[in-house]
PyMOL Python script that loads the backbone (N, CA, C, O; Angstrom):
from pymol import cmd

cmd.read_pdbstr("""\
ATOM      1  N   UNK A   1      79.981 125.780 130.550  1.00  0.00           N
ATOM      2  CA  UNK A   1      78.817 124.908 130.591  1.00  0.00           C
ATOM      3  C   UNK A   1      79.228 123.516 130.136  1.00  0.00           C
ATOM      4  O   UNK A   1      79.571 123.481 128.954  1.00  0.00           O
ATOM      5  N   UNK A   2      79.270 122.476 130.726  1.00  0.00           N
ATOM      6  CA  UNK A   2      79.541 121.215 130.875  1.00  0.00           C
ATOM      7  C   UNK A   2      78.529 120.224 130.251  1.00  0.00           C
ATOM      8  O   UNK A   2      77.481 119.978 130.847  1.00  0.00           O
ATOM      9  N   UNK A   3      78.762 119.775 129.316  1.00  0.00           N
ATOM     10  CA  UNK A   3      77.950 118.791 128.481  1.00  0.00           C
ATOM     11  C   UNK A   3      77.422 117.562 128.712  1.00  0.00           C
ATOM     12  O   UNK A   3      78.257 116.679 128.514  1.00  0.00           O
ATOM     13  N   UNK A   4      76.277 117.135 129.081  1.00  0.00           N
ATOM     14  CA  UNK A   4      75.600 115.703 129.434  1.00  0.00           C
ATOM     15  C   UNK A   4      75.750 115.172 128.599  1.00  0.00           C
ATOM     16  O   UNK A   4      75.968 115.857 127.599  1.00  0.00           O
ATOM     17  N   UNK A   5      75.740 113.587 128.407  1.00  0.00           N
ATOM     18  CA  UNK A   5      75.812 112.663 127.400  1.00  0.00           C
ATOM     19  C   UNK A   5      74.156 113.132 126.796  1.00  0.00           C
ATOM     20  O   UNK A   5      73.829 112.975 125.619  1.00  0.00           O
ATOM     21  N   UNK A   6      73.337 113.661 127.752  1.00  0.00           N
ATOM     22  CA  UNK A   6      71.909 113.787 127.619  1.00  0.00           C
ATOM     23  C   UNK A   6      71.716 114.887 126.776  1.00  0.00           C
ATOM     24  O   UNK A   6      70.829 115.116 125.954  1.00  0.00           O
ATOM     25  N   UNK A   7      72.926 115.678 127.200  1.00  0.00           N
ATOM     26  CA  UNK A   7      72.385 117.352 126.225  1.00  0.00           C
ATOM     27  C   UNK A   7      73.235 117.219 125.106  1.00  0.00           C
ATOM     28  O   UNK A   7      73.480 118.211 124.420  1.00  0.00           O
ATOM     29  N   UNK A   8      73.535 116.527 124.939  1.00  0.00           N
ATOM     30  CA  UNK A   8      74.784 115.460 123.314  1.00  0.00           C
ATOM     31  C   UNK A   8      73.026 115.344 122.854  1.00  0.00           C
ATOM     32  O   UNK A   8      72.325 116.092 122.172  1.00  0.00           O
ATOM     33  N   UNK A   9      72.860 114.624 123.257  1.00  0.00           N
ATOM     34  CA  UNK A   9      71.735 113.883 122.553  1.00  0.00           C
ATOM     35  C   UNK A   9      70.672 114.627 121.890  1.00  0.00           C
ATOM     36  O   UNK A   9      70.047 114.442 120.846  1.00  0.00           O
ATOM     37  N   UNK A  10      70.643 115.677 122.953  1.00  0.00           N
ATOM     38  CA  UNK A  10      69.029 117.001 122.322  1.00  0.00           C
ATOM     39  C   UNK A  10      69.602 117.729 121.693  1.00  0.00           C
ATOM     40  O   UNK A  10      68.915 118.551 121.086  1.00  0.00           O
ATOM     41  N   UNK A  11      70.978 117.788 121.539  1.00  0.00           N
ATOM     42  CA  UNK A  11      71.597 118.758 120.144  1.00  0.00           C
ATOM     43  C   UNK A  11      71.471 118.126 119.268  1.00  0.00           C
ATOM     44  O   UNK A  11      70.879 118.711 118.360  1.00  0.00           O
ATOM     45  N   UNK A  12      71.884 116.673 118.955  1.00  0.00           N
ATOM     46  CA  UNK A  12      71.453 115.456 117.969  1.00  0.00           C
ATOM     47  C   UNK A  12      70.000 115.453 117.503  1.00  0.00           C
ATOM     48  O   UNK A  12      69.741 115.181 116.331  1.00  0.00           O
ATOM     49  N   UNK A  13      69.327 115.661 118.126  1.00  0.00           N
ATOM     50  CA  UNK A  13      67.809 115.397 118.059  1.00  0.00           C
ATOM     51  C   UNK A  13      67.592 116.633 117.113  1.00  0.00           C
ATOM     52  O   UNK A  13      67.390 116.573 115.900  1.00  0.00           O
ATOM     53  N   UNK A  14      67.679 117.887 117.973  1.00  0.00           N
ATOM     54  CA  UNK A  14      67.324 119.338 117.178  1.00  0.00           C
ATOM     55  C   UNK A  14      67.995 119.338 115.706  1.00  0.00           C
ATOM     56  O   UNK A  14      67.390 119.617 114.670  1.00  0.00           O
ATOM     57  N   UNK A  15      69.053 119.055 115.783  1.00  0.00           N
ATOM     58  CA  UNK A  15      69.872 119.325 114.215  1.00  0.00           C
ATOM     59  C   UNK A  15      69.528 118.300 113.264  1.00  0.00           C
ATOM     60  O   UNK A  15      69.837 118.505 112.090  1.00  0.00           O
ATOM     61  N   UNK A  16      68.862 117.090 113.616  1.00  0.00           N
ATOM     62  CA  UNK A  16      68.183 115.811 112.894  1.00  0.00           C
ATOM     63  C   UNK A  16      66.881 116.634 112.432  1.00  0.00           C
ATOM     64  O   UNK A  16      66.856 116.487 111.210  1.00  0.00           O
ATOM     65  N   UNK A  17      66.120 117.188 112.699  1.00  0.00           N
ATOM     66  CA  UNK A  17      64.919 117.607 112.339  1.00  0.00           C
ATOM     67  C   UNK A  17      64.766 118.045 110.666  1.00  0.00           C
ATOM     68  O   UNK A  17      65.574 118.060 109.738  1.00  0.00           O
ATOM     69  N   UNK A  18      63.622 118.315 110.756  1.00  0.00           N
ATOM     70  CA  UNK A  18      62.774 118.316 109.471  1.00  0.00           C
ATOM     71  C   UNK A  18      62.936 119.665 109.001  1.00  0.00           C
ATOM     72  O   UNK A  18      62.922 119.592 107.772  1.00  0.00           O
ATOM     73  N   UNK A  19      63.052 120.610 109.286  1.00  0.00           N
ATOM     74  CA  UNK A  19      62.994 121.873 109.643  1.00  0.00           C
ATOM     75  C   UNK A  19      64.204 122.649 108.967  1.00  0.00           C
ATOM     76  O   UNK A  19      65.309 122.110 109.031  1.00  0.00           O
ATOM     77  N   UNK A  20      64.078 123.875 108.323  1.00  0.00           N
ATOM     78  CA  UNK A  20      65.166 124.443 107.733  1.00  0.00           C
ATOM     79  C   UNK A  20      66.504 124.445 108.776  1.00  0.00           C
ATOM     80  O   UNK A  20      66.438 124.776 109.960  1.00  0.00           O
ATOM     81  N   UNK A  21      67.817 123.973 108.025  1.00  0.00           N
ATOM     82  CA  UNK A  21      69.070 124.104 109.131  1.00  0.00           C
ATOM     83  C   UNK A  21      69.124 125.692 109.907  1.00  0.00           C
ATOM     84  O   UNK A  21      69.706 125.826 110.983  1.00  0.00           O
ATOM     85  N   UNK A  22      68.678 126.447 109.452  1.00  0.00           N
ATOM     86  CA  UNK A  22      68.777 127.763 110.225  1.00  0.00           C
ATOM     87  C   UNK A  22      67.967 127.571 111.577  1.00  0.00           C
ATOM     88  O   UNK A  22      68.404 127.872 112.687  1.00  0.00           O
ATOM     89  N   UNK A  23      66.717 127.022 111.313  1.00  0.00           N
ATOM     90  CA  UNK A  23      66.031 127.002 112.146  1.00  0.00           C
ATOM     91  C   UNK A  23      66.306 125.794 113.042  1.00  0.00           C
ATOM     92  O   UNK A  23      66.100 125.995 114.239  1.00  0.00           O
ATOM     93  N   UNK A  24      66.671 124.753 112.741  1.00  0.00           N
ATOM     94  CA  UNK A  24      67.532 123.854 113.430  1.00  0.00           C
ATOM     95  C   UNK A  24      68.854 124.405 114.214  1.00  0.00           C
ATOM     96  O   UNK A  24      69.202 123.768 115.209  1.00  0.00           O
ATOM     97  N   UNK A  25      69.389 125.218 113.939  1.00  0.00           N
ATOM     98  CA  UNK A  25      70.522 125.567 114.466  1.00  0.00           C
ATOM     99  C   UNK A  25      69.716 126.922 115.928  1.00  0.00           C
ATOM    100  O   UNK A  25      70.092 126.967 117.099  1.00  0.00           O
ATOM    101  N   UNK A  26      68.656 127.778 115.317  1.00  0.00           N
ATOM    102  CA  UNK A  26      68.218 128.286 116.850  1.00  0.00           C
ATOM    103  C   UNK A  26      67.228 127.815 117.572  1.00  0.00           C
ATOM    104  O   UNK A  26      66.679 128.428 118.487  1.00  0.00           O
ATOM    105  N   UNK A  27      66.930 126.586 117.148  1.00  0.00           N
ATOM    106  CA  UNK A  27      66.222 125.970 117.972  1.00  0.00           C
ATOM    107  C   UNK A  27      67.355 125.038 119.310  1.00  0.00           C
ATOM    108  O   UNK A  27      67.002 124.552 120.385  1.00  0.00           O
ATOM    109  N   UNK A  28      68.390 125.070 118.834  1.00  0.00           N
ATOM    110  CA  UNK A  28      69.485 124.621 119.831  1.00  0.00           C
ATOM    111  C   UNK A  28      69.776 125.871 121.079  1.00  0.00           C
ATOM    112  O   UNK A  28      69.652 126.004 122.296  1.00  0.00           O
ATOM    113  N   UNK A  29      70.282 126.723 119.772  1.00  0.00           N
ATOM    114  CA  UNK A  29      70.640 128.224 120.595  1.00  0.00           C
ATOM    115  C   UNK A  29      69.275 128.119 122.292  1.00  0.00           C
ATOM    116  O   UNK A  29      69.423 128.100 123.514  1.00  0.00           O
ATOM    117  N   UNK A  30      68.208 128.085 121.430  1.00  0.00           N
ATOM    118  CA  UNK A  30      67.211 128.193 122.214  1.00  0.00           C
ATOM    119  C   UNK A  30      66.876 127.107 123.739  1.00  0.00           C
ATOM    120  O   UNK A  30      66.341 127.328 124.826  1.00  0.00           O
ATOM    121  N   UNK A  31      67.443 126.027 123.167  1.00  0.00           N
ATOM    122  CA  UNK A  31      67.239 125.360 124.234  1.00  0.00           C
ATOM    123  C   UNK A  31      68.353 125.301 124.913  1.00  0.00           C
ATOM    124  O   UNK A  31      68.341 124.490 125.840  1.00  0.00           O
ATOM    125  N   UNK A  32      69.371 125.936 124.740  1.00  0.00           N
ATOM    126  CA  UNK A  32      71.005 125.914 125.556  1.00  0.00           C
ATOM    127  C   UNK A  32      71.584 127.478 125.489  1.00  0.00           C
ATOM    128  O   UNK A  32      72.638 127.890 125.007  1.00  0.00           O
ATOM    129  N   UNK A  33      70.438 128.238 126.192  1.00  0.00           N
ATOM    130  CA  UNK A  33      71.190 129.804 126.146  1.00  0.00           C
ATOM    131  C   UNK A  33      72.696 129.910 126.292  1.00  0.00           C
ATOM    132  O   UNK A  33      73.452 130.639 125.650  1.00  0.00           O
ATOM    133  N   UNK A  34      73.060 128.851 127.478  1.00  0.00           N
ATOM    134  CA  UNK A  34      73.865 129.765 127.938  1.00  0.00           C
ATOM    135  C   UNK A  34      76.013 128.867 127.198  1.00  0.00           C
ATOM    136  O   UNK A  34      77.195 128.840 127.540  1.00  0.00           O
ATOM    137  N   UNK A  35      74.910 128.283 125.904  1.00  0.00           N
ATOM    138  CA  UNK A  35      75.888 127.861 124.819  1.00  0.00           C
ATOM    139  C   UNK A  35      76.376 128.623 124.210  1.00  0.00           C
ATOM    140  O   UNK A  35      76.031 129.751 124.563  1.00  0.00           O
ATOM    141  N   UNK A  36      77.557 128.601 122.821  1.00  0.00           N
ATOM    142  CA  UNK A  36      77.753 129.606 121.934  1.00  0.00           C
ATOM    143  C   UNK A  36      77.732 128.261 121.002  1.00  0.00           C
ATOM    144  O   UNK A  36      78.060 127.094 121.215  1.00  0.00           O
ATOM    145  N   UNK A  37      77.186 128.967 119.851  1.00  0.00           N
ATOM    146  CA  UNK A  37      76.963 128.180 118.536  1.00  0.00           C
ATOM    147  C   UNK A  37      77.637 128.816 117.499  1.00  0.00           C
ATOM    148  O   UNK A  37      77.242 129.918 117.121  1.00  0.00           O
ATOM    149  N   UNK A  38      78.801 128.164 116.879  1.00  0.00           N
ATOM    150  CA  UNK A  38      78.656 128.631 115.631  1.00  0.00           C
ATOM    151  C   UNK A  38      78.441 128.266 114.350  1.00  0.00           C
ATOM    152  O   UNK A  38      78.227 127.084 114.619  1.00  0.00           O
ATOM    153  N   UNK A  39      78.348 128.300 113.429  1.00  0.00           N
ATOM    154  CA  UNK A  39      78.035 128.051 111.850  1.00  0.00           C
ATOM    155  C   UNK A  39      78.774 128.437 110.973  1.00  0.00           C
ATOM    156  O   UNK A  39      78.817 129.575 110.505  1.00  0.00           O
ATOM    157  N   UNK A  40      79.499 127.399 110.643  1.00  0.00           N
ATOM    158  CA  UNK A  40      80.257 127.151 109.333  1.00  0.00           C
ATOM    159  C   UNK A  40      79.913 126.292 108.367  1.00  0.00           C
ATOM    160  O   UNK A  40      78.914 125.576 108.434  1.00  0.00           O
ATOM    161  N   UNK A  41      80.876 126.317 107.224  1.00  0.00           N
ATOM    162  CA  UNK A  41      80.800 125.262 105.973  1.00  0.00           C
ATOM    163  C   UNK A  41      81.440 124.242 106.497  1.00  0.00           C
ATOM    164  O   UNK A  41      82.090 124.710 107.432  1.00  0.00           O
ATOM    165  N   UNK A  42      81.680 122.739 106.397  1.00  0.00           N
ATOM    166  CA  UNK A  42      82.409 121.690 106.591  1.00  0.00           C
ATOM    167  C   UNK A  42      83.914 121.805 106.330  1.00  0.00           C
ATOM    168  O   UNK A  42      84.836 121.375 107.023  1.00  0.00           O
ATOM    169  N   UNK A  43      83.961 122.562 105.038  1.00  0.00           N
ATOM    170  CA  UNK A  43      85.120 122.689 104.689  1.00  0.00           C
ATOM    171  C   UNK A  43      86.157 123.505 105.590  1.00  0.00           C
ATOM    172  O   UNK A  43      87.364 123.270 105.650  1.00  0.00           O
ATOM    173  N   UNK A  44      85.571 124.360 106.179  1.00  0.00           N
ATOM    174  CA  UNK A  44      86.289 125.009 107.360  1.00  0.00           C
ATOM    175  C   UNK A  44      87.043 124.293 108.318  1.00  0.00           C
ATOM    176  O   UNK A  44      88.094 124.737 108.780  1.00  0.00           O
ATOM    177  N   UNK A  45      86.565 123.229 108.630  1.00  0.00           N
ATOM    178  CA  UNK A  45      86.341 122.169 109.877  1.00  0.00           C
ATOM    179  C   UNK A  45      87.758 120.937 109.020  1.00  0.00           C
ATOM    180  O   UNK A  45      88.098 119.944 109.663  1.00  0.00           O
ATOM    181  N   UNK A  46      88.099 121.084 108.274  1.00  0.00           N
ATOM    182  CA  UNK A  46      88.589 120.013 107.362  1.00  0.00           C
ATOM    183  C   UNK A  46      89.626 119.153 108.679  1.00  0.00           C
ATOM    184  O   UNK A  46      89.628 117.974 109.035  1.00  0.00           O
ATOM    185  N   UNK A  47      90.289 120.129 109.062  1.00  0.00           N
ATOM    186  CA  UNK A  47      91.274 119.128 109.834  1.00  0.00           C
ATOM    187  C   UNK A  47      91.005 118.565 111.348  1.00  0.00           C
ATOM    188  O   UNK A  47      91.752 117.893 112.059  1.00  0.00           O
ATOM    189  N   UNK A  48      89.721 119.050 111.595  1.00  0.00           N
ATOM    190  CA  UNK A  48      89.354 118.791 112.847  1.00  0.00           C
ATOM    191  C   UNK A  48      88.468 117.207 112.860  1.00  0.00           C
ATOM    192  O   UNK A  48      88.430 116.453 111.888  1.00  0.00           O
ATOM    193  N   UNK A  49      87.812 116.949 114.165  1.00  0.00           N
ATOM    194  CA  UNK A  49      87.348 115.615 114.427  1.00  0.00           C
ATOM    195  C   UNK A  49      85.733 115.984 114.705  1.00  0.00           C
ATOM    196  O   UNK A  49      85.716 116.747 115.671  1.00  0.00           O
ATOM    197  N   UNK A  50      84.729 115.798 114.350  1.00  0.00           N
ATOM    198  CA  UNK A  50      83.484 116.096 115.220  1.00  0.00           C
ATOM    199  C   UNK A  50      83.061 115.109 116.284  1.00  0.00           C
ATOM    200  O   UNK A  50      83.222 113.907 116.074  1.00  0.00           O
ATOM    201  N   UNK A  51      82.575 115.507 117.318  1.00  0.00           N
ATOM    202  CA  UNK A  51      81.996 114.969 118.007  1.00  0.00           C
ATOM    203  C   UNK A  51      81.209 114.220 117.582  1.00  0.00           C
ATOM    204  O   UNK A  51      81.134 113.120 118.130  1.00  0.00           O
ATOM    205  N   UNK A  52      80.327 114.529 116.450  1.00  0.00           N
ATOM    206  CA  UNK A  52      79.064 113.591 115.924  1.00  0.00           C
ATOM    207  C   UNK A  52      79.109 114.180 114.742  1.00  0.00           C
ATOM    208  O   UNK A  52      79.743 115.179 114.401  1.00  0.00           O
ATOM    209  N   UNK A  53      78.112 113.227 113.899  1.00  0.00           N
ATOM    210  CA  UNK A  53      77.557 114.055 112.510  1.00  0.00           C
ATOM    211  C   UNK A  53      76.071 113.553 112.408  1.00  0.00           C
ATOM    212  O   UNK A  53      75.701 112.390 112.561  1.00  0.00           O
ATOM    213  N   UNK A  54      75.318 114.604 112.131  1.00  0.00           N
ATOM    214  CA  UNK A  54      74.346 114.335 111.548  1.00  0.00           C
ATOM    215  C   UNK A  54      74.243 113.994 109.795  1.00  0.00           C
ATOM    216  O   UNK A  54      75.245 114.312 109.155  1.00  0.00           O
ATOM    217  N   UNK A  55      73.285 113.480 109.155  1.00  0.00           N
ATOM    218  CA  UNK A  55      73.286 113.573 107.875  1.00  0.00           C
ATOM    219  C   UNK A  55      73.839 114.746 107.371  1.00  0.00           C
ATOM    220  O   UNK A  55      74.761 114.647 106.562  1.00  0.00           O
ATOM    221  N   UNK A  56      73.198 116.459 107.907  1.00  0.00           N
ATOM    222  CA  UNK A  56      73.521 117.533 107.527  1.00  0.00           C
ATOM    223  C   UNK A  56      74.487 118.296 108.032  1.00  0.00           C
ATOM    224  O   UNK A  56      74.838 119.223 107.303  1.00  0.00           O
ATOM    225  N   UNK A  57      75.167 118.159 109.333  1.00  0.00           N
ATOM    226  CA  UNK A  57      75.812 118.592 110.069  1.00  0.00           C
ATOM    227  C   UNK A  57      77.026 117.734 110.962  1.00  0.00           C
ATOM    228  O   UNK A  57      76.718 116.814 111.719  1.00  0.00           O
ATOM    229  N   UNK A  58      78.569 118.222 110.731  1.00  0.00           N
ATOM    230  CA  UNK A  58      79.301 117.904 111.639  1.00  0.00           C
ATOM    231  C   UNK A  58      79.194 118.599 112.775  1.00  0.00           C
ATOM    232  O   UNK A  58      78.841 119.776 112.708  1.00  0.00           O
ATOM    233  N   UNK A  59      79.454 118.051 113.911  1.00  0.00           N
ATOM    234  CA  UNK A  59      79.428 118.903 115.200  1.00  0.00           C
ATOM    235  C   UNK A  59      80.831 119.023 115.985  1.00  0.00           C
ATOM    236  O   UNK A  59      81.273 117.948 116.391  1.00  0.00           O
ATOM    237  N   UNK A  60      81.563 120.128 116.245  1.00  0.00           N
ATOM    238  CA  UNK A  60      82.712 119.726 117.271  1.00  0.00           C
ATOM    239  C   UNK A  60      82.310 120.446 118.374  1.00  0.00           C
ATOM    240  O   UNK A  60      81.322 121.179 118.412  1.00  0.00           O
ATOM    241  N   UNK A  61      83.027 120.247 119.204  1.00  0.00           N
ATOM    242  CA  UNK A  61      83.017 121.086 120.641  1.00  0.00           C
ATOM    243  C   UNK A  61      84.371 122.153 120.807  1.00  0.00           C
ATOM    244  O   UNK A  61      85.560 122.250 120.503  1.00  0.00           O
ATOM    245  N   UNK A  62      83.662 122.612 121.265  1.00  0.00           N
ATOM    246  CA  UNK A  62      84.818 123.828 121.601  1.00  0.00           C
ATOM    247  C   UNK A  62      84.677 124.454 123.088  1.00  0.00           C
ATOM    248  O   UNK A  62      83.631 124.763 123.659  1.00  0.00           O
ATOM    249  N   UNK A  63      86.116 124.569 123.600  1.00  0.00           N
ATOM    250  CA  UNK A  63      86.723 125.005 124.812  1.00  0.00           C
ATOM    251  C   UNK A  63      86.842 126.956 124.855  1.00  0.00           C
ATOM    252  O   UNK A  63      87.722 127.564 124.245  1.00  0.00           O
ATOM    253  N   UNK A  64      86.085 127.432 125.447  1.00  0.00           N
ATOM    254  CA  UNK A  64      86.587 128.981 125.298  1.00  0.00           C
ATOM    255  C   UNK A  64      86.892 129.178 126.702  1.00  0.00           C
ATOM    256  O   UNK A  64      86.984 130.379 126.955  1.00  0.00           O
ATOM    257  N   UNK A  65      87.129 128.234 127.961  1.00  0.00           N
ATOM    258  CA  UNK A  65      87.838 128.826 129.104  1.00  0.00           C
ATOM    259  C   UNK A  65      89.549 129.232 129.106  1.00  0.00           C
ATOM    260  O   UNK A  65      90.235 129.100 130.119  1.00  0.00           O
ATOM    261  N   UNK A  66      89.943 129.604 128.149  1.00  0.00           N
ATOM    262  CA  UNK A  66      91.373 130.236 128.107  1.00  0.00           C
ATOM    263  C   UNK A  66      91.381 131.567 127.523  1.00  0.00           C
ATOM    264  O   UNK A  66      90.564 132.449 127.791  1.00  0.00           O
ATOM    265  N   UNK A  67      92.331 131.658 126.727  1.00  0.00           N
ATOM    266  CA  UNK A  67      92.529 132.925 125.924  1.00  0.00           C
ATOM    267  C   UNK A  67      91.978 132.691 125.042  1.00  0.00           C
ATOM    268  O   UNK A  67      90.959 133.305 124.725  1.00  0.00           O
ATOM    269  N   UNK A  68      92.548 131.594 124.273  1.00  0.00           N
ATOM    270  CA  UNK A  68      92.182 130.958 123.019  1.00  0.00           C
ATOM    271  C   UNK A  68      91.019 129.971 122.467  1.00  0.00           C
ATOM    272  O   UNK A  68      91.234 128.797 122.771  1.00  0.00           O
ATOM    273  N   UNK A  69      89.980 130.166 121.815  1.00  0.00           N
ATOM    274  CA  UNK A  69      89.344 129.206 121.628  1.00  0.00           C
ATOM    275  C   UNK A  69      89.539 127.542 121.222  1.00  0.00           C
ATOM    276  O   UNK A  69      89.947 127.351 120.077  1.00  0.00           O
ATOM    277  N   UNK A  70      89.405 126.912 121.661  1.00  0.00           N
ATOM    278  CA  UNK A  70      90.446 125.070 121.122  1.00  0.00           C
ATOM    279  C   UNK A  70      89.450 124.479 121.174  1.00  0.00           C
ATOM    280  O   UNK A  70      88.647 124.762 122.063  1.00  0.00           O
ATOM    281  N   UNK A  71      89.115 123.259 120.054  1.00  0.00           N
ATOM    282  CA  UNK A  71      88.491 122.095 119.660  1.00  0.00           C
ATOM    283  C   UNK A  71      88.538 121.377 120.507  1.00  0.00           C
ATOM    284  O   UNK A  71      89.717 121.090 120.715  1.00  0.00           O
ATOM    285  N   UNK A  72      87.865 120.871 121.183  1.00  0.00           N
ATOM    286  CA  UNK A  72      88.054 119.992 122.470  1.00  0.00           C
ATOM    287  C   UNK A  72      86.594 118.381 121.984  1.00  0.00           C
ATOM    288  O   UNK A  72      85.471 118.377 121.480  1.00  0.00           O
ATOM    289  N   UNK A  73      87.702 117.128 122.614  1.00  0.00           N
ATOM    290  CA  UNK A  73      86.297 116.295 122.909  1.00  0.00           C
ATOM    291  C   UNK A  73      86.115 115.627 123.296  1.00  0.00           C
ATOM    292  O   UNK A  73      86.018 114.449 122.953  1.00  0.00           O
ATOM    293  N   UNK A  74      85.891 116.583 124.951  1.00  0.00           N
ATOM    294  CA  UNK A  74      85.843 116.290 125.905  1.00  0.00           C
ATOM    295  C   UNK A  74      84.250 117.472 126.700  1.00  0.00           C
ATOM    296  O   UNK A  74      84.201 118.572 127.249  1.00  0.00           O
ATOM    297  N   UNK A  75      83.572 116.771 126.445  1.00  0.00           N
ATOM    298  CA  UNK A  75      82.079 117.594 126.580  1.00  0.00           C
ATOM    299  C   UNK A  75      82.106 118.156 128.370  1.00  0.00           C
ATOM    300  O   UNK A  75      81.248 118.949 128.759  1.00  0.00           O
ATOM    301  N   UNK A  76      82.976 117.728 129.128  1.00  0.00           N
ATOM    302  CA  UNK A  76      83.035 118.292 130.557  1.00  0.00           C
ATOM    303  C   UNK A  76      83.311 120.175 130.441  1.00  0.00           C
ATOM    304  O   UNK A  76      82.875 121.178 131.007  1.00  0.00           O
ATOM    305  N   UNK A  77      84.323 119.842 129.317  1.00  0.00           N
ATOM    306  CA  UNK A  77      85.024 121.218 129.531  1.00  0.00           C
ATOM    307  C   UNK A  77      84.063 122.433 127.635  1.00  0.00           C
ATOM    308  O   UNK A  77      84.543 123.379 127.009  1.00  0.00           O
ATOM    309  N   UNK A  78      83.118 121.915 127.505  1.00  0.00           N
ATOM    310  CA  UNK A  78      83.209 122.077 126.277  1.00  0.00           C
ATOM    311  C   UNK A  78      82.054 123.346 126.933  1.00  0.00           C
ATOM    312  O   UNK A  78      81.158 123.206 127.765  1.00  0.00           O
ATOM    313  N   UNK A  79      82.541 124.691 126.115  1.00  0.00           N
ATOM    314  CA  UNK A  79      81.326 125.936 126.397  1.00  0.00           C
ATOM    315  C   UNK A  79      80.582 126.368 125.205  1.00  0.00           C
ATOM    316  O   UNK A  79      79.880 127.378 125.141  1.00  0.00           O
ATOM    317  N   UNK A  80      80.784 125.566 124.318  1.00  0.00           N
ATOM    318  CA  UNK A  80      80.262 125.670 122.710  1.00  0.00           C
ATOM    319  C   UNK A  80      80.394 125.010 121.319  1.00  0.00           C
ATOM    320  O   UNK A  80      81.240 124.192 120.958  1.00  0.00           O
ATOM    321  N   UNK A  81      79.748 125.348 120.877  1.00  0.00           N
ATOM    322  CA  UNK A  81      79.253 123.731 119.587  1.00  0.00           C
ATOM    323  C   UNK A  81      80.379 125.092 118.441  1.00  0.00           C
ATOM    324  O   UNK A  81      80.646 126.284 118.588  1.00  0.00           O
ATOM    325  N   UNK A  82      80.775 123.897 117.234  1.00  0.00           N
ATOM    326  CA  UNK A  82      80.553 124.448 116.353  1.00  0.00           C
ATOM    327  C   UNK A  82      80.134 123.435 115.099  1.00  0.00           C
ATOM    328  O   UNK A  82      80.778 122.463 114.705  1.00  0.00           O
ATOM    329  N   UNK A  83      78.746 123.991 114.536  1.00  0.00           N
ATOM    330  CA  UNK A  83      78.117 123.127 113.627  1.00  0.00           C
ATOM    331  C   UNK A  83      78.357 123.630 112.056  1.00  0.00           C
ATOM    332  O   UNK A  83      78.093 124.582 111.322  1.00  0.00           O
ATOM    333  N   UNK A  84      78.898 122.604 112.044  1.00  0.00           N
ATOM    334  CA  UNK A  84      79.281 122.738 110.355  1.00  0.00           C
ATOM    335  C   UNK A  84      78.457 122.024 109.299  1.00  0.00           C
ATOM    336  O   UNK A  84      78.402 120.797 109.379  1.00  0.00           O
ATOM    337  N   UNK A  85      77.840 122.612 108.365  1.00  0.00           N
ATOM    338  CA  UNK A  85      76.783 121.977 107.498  1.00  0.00           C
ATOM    339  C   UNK A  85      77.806 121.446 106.386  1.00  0.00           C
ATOM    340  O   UNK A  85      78.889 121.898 106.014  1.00  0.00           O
ATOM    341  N   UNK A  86      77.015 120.241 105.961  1.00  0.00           N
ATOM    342  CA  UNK A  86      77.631 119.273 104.741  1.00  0.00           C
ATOM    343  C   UNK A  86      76.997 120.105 103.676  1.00  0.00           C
ATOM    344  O   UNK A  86      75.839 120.490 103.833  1.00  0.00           O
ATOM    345  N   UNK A  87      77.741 120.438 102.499  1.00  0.00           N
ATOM    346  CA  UNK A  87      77.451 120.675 101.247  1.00  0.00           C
ATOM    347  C   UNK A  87      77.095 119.437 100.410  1.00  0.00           C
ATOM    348  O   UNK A  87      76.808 119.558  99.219  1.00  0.00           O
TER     349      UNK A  87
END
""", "prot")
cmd.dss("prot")
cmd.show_as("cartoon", "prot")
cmd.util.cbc("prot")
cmd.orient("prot")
C-alpha cells in the first residue's frame, strides 16, 4: 500500500488528536485497514529517522515487500507505520 502525501497527512491529523494515544493509534488502524501499525517506545527507534513527529509520536515507515522488514522513507514503497510514543 503506497502512501499519499495526503494519507501522510490523515495519519498526522489522527495521532495529533485529543484522544488517548491508544485510541489515536486505532483510529489510524481504522482508517487504513489495509496498513500494519506498530507500537513501540521511542527508545526502540533510537537509530532510525522518522518520517514525522508528532508532539507524542515519532513515525517511520516501513517496507515489508521482501523477506525482511526495512525502515524505508520513501512512502511509494512503504506497507506500514511504525509509531513510536515519546516518553
Amino acid at each position: 500500500m503506497a502512501l499519499t502525501t495526503e494519507a501522510l497527512g490523515e495519519i498526522r491529523r489522527l495521532l495529533e488528536g485529543e484522544v488517548p494515544a491508544a485510541e489515536r493509534c486505532a483510529n489510524v488502524r481504522k482508517s487504513f485497514p489495509g496498513l500494519s501499525l506498530t507500537r513501540c517506545d521511542v527508545s526502540d527507534m533510537s537509530s532510525e529517522t522518522p518520517i514525522f513527529e508528532t508532539p507524542e509520536f515519532c513515525v517511520y515507515l516501513i517496507d515489508t515487500s521482501e523477506h525482511c522488514v526495512r525502515i524505508t522513507n520513501d512512502p511509494a514503497a512503504a506497507t506500514g507505520l511504525v509509531v513510536a510514543q515519546k516518553r
